[in-house]
C-alpha positions as CSV (number, residue, x, y, z in Angstrom):
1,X,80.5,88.0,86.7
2,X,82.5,89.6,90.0
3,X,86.0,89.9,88.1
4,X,89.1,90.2,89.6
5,X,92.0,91.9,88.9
6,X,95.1,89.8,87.8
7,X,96.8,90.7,91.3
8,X,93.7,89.5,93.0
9,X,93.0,86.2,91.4
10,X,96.6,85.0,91.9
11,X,96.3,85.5,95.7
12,X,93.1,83.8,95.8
13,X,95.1,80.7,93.8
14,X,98.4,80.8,96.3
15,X,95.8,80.2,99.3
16,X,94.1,77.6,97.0
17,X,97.6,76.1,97.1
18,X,98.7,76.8,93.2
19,X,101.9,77.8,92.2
20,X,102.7,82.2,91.5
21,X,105.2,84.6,91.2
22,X,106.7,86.0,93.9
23,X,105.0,89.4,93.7
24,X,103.1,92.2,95.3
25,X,100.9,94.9,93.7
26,X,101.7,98.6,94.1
27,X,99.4,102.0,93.5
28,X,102.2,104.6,93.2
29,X,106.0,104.4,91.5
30,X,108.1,104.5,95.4
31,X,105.7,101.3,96.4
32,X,106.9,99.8,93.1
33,X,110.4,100.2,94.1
34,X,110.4,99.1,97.7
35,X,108.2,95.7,96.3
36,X,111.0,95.5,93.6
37,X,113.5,95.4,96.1
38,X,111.7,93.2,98.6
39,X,111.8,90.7,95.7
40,X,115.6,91.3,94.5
41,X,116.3,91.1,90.9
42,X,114.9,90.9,88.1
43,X,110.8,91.6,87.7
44,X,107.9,92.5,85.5
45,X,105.7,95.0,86.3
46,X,102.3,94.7,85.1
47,X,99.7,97.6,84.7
48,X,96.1,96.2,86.6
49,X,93.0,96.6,84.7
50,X,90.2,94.9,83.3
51,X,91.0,94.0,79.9
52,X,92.8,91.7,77.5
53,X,95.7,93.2,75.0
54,X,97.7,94.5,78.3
55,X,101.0,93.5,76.5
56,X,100.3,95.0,72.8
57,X,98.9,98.6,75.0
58,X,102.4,98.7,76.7
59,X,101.4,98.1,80.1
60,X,103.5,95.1,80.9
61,X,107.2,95.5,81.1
62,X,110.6,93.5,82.3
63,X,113.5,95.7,84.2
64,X,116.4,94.9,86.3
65,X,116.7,96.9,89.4
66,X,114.1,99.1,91.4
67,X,114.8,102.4,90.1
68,X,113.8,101.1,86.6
69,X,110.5,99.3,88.5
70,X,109.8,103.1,89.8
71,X,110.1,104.4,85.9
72,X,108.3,101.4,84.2
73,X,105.1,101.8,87.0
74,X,105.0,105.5,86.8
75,X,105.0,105.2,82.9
76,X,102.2,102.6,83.0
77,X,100.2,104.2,85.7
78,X,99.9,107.4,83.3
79,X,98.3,105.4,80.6
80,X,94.3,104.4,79.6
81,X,93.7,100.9,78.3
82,X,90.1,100.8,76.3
83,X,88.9,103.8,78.3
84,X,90.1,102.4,82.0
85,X,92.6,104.1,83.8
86,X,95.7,102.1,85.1
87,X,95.7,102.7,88.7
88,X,97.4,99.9,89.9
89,X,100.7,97.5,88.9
90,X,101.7,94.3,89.8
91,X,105.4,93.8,90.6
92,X,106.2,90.0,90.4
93,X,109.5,88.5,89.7
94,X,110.5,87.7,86.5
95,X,110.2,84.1,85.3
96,X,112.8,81.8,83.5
97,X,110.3,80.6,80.9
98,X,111.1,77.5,79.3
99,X,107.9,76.6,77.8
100,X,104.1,78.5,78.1
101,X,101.0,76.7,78.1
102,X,97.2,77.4,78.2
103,X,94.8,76.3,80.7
104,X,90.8,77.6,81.5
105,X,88.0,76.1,82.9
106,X,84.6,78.1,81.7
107,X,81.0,77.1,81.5
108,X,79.9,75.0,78.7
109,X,75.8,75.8,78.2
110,X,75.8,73.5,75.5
111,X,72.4,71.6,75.7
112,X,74.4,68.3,76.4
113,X,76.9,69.3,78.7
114,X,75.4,72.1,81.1
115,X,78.7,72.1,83.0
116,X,82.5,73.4,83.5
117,X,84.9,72.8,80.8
118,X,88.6,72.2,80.6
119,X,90.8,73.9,77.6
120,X,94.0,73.1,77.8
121,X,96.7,73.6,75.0
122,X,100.6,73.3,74.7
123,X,100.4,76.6,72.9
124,X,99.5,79.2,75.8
125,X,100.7,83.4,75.8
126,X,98.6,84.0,73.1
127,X,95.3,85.2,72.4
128,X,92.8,81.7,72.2
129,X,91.6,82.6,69.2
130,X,94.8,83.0,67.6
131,X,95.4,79.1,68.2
132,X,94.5,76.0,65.7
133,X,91.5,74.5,66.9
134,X,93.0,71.0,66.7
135,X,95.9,72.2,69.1
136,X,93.0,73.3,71.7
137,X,92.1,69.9,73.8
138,X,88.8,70.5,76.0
139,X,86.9,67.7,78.3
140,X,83.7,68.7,80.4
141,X,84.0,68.1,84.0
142,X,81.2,65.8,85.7
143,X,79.8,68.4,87.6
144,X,79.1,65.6,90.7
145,X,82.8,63.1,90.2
146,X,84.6,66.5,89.5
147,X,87.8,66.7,87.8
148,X,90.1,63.3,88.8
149,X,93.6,62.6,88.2
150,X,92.6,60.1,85.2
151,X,91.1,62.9,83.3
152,X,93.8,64.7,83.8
153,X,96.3,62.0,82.2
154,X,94.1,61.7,79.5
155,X,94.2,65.4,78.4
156,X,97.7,65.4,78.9
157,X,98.3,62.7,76.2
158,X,96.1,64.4,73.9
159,X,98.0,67.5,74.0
160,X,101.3,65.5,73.7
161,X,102.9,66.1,77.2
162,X,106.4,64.2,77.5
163,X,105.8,61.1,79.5
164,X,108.0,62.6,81.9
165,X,106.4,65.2,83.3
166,X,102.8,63.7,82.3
167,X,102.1,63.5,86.4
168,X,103.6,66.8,87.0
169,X,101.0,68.9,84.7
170,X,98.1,66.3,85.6
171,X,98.4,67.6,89.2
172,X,98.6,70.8,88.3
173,X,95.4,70.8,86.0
174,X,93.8,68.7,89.0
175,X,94.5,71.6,91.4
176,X,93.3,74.0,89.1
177,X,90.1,72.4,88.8
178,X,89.5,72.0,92.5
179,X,90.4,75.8,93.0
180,X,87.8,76.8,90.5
181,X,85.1,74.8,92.1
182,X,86.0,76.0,95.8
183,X,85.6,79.5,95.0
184,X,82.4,79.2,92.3
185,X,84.4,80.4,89.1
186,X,82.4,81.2,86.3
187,X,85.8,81.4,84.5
188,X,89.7,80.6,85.4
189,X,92.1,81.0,82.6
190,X,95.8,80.6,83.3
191,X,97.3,82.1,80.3
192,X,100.3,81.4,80.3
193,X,100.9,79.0,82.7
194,X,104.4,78.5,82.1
195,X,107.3,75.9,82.9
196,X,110.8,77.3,84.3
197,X,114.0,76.4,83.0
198,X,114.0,74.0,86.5
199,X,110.7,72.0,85.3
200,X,108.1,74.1,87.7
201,X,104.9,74.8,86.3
202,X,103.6,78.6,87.4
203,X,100.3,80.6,86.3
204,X,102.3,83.6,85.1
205,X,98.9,85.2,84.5
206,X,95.3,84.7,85.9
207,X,92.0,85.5,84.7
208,X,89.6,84.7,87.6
209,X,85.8,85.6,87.3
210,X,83.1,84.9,90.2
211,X,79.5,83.5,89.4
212,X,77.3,86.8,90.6
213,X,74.9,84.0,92.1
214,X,77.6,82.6,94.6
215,X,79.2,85.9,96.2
216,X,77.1,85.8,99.3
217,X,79.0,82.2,100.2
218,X,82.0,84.1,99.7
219,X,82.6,87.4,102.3
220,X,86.2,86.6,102.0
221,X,85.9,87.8,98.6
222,X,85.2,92.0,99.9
223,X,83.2,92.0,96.7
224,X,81.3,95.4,96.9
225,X,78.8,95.0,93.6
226,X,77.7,90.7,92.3
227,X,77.0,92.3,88.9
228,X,79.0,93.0,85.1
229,X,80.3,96.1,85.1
230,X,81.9,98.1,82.3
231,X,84.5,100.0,84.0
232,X,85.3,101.0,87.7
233,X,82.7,101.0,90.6
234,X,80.9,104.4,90.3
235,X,79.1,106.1,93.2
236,X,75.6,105.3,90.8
237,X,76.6,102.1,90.3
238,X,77.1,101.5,94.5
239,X,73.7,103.3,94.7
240,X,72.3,101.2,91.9
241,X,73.4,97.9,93.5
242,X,72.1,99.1,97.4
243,X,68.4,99.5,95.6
244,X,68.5,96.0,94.4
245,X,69.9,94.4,97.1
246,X,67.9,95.8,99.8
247,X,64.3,95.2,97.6
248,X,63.4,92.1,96.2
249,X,59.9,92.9,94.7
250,X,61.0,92.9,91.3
251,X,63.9,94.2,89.5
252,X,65.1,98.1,90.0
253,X,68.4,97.0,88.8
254,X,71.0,100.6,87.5
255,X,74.2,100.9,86.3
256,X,76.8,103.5,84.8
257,X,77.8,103.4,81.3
258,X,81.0,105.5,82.2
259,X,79.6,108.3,79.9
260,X,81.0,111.9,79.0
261,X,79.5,114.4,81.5
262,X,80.7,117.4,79.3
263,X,79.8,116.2,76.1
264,X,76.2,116.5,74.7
265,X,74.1,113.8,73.6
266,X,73.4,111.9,76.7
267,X,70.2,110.6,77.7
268,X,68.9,109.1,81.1
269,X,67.7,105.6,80.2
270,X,65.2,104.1,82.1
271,X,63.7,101.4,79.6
272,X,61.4,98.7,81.5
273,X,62.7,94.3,80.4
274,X,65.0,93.4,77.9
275,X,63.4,93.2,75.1
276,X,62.3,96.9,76.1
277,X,66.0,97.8,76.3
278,X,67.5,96.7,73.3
279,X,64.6,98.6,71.2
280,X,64.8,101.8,73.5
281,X,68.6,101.7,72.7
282,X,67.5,100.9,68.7
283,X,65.2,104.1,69.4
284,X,68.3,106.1,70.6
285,X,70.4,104.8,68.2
286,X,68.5,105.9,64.6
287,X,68.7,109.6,65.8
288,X,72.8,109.4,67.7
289,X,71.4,110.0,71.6
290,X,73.5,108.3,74.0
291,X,72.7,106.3,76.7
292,X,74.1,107.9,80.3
293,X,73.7,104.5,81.7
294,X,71.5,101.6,81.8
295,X,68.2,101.0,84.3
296,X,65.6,98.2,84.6
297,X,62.5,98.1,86.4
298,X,60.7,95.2,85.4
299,X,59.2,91.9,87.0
300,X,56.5,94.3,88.3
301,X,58.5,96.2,91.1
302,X,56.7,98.4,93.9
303,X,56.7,102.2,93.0
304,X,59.0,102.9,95.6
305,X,61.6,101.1,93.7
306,X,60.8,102.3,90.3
307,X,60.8,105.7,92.0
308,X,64.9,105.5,93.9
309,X,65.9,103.8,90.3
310,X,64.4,106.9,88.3
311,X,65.4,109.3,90.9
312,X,68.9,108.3,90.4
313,X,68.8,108.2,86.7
314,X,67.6,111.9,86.5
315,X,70.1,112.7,89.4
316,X,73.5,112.4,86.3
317,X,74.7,115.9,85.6
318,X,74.3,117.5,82.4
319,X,71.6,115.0,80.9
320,X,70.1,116.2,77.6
321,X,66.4,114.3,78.5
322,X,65.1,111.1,80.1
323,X,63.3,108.2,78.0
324,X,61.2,105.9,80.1
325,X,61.3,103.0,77.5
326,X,58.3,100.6,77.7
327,X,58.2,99.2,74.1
328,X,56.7,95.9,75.6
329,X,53.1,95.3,76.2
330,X,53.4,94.8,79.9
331,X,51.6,92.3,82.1
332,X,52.7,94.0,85.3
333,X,50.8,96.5,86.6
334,X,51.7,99.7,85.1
335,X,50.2,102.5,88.0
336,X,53.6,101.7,89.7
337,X,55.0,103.3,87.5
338,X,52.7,105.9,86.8
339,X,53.0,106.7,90.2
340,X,56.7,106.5,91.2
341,X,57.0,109.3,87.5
342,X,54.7,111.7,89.0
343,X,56.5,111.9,92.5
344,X,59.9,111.4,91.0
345,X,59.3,114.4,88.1
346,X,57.8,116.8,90.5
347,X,61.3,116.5,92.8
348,X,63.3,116.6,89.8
349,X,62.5,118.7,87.2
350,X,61.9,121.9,89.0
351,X,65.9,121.4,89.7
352,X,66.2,121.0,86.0
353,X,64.0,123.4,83.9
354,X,62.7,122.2,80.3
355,X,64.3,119.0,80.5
356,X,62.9,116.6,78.2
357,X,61.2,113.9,78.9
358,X,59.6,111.1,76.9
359,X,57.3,108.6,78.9
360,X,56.3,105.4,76.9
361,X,54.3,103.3,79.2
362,X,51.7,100.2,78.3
363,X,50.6,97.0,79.1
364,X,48.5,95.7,82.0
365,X,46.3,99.0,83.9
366,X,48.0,101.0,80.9
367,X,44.5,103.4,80.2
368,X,44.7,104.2,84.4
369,X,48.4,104.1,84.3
370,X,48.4,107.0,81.5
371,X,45.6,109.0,83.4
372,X,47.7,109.1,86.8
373,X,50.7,110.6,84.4
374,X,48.6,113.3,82.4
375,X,46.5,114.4,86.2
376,X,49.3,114.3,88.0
377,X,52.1,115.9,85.8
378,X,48.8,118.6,84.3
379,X,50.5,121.6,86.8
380,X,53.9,120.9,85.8
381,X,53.5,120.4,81.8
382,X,52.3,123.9,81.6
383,X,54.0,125.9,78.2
384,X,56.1,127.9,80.6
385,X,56.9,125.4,83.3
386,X,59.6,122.9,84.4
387,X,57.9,119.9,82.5
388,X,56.7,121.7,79.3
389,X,59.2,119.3,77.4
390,X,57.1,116.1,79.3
391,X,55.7,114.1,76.4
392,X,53.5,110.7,77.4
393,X,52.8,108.1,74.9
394,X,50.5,104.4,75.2
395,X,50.6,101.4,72.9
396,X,50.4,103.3,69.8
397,X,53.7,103.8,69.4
398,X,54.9,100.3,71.7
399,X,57.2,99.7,69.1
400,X,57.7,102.7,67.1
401,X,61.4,103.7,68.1
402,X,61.4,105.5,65.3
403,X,59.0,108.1,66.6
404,X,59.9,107.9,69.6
405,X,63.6,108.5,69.2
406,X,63.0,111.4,67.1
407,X,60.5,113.0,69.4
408,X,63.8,112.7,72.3
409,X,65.8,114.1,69.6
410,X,64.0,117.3,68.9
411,X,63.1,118.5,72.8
412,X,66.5,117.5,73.3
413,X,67.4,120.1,70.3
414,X,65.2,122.7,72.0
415,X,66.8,122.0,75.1
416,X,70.1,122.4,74.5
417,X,69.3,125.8,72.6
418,X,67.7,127.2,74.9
419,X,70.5,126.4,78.0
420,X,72.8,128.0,75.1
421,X,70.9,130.5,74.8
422,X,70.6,131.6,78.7
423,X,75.0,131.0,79.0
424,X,74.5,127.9,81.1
């Protein structure tokens, strides 16, 4: 899913008309201060990233005046939360919490729903998991009626709301659900949403993640990249997503894994379908190479898009070898790729001496496929050229990842020696 930031999602729900803090987000310590003072008193500033546990990491802290909103988001921005760098905080006032409460609406792919859901419990602030399940009161949303005011009441009594202020949360939880259909959620969790010591009810956090499938309706959204990401937008990534978007003959999908350009171990993974992936990763795995990110280039794409996704895979400095991963008997037709390799190796290698490069390809044209590789690679697999470490492997070893892994493993050995060896 497109995520957003906390910042983000609770702008998007004060235009959808729900209730927030009063609060701005800042990128440096003096534009921390000046939204603490355009506030005036009391606030919380809150480090932005992409991951749960914000308040147990020590990004998320209350202060009274400006100068202590200054310290608090220079402190926070200087810290790394599960290896993403806090570049951002929100300042937002502080809240007179009287009671918090938890709200989402997800997807329920149950067989018998196949539509949103509604959790909503009197015991919000925590982590979900941390809550009984009886105190956790969910209703699936009629994906044509929607979310109406009586199912609303109904939760509310199941959870125990006062009488008093049963039409209060039901309008809120009605809202909520209309906001998360207007902008195509996949996911909006409130957590807390909390009641003020004057009987408001405000999301005091927000969770808000985009279906990938629904971005193009939404341009208000800037979102650069429709796709799951494991950290920040990289330059690969942007390139990655351009290929895919721009070519719609089968997949050439690529995308960083945020890895360690100065540490060895680090492979260019270029594994062809799914099931391919998860056993070229089992390959890499057994003998501890490292995946420098993650490509696909199945659904029988055109070599020119096999070639830009392995041309950016073998572009990432400092690789330690490439593994073209096709443990699948194929049904596309394999010369794409066979083709797209050869061009793509030629251009590359000759920039990077010796690398090593394991090509497992079968399936579908796979005895032609494997001739175009061993003609067309013959002058650059020479013992003393720039693809003597090129090894090329058929359907006897489809789902050896054994082999395979240990093949990568020893040219990457060699490899690595022989860079020592020459100071680079």
């Amino acid at each position: 899913m497109a995520k957003f930031l906390e910042y983000q999602g609770k702008e998007w729900l004060g235009k959808a008309g729900m209730p927030v803090p009063k609060g701005r987000a800042a990128s440096s310590p003096e534009e921390a201060k000046q939204v603490a003072e355009w506030i005036g008193g009391p606030v919380a500033v809150k480090g932005q990233v992409q991951a749960g546990g914000r308040g147990k990491a020590g990004i998320v802290k209350l202060v009274n005046t400006p100068d202590e909103a200054a310290a608090a988001a220079e402190e926070i921005m200087s810290k790394t939360v599960k290896g993403l760098p806090v570049r951002q905080v929100l300042i937002e006032e502080k809240l007179d919490i009287k009671k918090e409460f938890y709200c989402s609406i997800v997807i329920n792919n149950a067989k018998e729903a196949r539509c949103p859901m509604m959790m909503f419990s009197t015991e919000g602030g925590m982590d979900i998991e941390s809550v009984p399940e009886e105190l956790i009161h969910k209703v699936n949303i009629d994906p044509i009626f929607g979310f109406q005011i009586y199912d609303a009441v109904d939760l509310c009594v199941k959870a125990g709301i006062p009488d008093k202020d049963i039409s209060k949360f039901a309008s809120f939880l009605t809202k909520l659900a209309q906001t998360h259909k207007k902008y195509d959620c996949q996911t909006l969790e409130i957590n807390p949403f909390v009641m003020t010591g004057s009987g408001s009810l405000i999301c005091a956090d927000c969770k808000m993640e985009i279906d990938n499938s629904s971005v193009g309706r939404h341009p208000e959204f800037n979102i650069k990249i429709a796709r799951d990401l494991p950290g920040e937008v990289t330059e690969l990534d942007m390139i990655g997503w351009s290929i895919e978007e721009t070519d719609a003959r089968g997949t050439g999908f690529l995308m960083n894994m945020s890895y360690d350009e100065v540490s060895p171990g680090y492979v260019g993974y270029h594994p062809i379908g799914g099931g391919s992936a998860m056993m070229g990763l089992d390959a890499l795995n057994q003998v501890g190479l490292k995946p420098a990110n993650y490509a696909d280039t199945s659904g029988n794409p055109v070599g020119s898009k096999i070639y830009r996704v392995a041309k950016c895979v073998l572009s990432q400095p400092n690789l330690d070898g490439y593994l073209l991963g096709g443990f699948m008997m194929a049904n596309q037709e394999q010369w794409h790729h066979a083709n797209a390799m050869v061009k793509v190796l030629w251009e590359e290698l000759p920039k990077k001496p010796g690398l090593p490069c394991v090509l497992l390809l079968c399936g579908n044209r796979e005895d032609e496929s494997l001739e175009i590789l061993r003609t067309g690679l013959a002058g650059l697999m020479t013992p003393d050229g720039p693809g003597k470490r090129v090894e090329i492997y058929g359907k006897e070893h489809v789902t050896d990842t054994k082999f395979i892994g240990e093949r990568l493993l020893a040219l990457a050995k060699e490899y690595r020696a022989e860079k020592e060896a020459q100071g680079k």
